[in-house]
C-alpha positions in Angstrom: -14.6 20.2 -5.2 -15.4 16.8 -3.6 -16.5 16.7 0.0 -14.8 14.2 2.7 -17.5 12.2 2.2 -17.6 11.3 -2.0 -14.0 11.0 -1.4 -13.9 8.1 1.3 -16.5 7.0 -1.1 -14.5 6.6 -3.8 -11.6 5.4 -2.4 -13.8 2.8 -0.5 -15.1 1.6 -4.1 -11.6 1.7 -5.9 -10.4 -0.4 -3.0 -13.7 -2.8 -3.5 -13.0 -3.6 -6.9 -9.2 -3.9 -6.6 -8.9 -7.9 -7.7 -6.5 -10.3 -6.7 -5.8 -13.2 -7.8 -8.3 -16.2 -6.8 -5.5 -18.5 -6.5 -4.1 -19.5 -3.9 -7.0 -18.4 -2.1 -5.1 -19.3 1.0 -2.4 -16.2 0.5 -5.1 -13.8 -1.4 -8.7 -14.3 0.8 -6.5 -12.3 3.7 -5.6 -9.5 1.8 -9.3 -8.7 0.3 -10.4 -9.7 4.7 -7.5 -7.4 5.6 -8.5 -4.1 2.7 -12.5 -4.6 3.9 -11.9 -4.5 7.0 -12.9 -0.4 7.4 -10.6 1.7 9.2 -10.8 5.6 9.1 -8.6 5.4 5.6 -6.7 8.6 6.9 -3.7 8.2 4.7 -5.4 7.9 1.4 -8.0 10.6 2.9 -4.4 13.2 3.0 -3.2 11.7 -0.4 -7.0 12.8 -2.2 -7.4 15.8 -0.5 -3.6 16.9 -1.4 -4.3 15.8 -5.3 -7.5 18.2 -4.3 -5.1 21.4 -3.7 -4.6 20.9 -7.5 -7.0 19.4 -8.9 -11.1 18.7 -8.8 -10.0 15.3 -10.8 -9.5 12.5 -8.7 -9.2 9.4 -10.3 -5.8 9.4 -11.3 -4.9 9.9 -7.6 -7.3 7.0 -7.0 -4.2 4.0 -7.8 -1.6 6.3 -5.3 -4.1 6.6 -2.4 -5.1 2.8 -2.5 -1.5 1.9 -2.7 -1.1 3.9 0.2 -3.7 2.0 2.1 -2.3 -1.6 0.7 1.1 -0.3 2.4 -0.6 0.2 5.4 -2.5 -2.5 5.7 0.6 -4.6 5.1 2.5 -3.1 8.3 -1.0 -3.7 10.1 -0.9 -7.5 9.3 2.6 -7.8 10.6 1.9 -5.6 13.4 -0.8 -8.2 14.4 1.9 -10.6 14.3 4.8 -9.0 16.2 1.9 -8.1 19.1 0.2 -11.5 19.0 -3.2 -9.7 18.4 -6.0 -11.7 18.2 -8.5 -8.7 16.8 -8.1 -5.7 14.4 -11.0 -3.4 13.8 -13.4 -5.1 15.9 -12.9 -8.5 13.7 -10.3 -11.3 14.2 -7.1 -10.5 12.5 -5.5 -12.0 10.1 -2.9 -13.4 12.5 -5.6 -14.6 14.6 -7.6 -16.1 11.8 -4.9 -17.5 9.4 -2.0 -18.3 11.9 1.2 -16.7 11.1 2.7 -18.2 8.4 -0.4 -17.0 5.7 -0.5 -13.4 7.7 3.8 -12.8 6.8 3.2 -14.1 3.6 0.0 -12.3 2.9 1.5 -9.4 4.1 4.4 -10.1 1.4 1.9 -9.8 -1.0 0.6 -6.6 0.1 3.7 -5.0 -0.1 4.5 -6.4 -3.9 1.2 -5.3 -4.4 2.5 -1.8 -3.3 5.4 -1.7 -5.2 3.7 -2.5 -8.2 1.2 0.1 -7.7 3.6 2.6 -7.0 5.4 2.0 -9.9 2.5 1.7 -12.9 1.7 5.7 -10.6 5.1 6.8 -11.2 5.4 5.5 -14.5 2.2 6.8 -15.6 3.3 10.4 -14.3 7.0 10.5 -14.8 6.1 11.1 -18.7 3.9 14.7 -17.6 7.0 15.3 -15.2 9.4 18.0 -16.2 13.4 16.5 -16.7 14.4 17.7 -13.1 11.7 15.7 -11.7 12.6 12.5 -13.7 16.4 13.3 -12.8 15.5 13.8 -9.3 13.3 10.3 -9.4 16.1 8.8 -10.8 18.7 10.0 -8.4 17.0 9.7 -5.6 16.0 5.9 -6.0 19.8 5.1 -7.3 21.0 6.3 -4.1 18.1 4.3 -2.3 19.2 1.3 -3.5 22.9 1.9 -3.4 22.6 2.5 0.3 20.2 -0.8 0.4 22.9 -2.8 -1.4 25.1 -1.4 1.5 23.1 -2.2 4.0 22.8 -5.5 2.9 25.9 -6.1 2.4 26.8 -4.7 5.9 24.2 -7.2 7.4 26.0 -10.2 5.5 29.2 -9.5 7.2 27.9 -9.6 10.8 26.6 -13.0 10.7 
């Protein structure tokens, strides 16, 4: 059993040695600002200690609880942005520091960066998962994007 403590730890350290790309450094410098910027890291804190009602293991919950923080990190970037905020976490934000254009598109970044770790997790355990579970995966993201194609189509024919 880990305690709160090794936990944040390693999250912390996964998060450090998540690399991006050094180019552009313009869209990629804001992310690793944005991720090193501290917080409490609740979310991935739930996500670990969940995997923990499970298992003692916890580095293959390592990827899902930093892609939780990316995530979350992304809505903070463009949070910045809708509210004009000049400072997150004591430091200037990304907004304040980049100007807007590199903090959306940044922040676009974060959430492909998301998606893709989501996806390498869910691929990684959809192979362990039992055929209802891949059924219900599979179900449950065709109707997600069905309704998005709706959605979108809806949003077409108002303009």
């Amino acid at each position: 059993m880990q305690t709160n403590e090794q936990l944040l730890s390693a999250i912390e350290n996964y998060l450090a040695q998540t690399e991006f790309p050094a180019e552009p450094e313009l869209l990629y410098a804001p992310i690793g600002y944005s991720l090193a910027g501290g917080g409490k890291r609740l979310r991935p804190m739930l996500l670990m200690l969940s995997n923990g009602i499970f298992t003692d293991k916890i580095q293959h919950a390592l990827p899902a609880a930093a892609a939780v923080e990316v995530f979350h990190n992304f809505t903070l970037l463009h949070d910045d942005i809708m509210d004009n905020a000049a400072v997150r976490r004591g430091k200037p934000s990304v907004y304040a520091k980049w100007g807007q254009n590199v903090a959306i598109l940044s922040g676009d970044a974060m959430l492909i960066c998301w998606a893709g770790c989501r996806r390498s997790c869910c691929r990684r355990y959809s192979r362990r998962s039992t055929p209802w579970r891949s059924k219900c995966a599979k179900d449950s993201s065709t109707t997600w994007i069905s309704n998005a194609s709706r959605r979108f189509r809806s949003w077409n024919t108002c303009t």
